[in-house]
N, C-alpha and C positions, 0 to 999 in steps of 0.2 A: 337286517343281517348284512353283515360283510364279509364279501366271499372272494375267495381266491379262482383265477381262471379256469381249474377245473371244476370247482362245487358250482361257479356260475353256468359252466356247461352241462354240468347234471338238472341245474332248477329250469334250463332251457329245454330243455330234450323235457322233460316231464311238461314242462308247460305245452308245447307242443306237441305232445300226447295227449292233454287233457283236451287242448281246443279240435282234435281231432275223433273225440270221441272213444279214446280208448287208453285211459287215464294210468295204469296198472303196465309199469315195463321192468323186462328183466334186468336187475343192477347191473351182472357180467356182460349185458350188451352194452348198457348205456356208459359202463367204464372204460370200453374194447370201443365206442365209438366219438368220446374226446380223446382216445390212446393216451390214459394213465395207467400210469402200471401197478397201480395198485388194486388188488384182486377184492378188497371186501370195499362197501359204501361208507360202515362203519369208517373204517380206517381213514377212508378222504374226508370224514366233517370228523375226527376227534379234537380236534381242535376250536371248533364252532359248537359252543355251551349252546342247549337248546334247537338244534339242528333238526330234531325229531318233530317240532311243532309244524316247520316248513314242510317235512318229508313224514310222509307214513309209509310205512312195512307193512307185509303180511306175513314175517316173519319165516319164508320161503321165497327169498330174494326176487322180490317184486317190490316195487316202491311207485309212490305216485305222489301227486303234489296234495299236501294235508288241505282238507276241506276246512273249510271254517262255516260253521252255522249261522 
């Protein structure tokens, strides 16, 4: 993937959630804590086809970095 400085700062912040043990963060935090202003997650990767493999939802804006088996 190639990402722009704020979707880089969203895969960081999850990543360092994951190595911390607590993998699952609220989107409105993680957006309110690179300060973009854009209110959905959706909105900052529509432009990034396939952004959904890197990131999973639980569809009650919590996101975490997608597991691979």
């Amino acid at each position: 993937f190639s990402l722009g400085p704020y979707q880089a700062g969203v895969v960081r912040i999850l990543h360092q959630a994951a190595l911390a043990g607590r993998p699952w963060c609220k989107g409105v935090d993680i957006l309110a804590e690179i300060e973009c202003s854009t209110l959905r997650m959706s909105d900052l990767f529509k432009s990034k086809r396939g952004w959904r493999k890197l990131i999973d939802s639980n569809a009650r804006g919590m996101y975490r970095l997608a597991v691979i088996a």
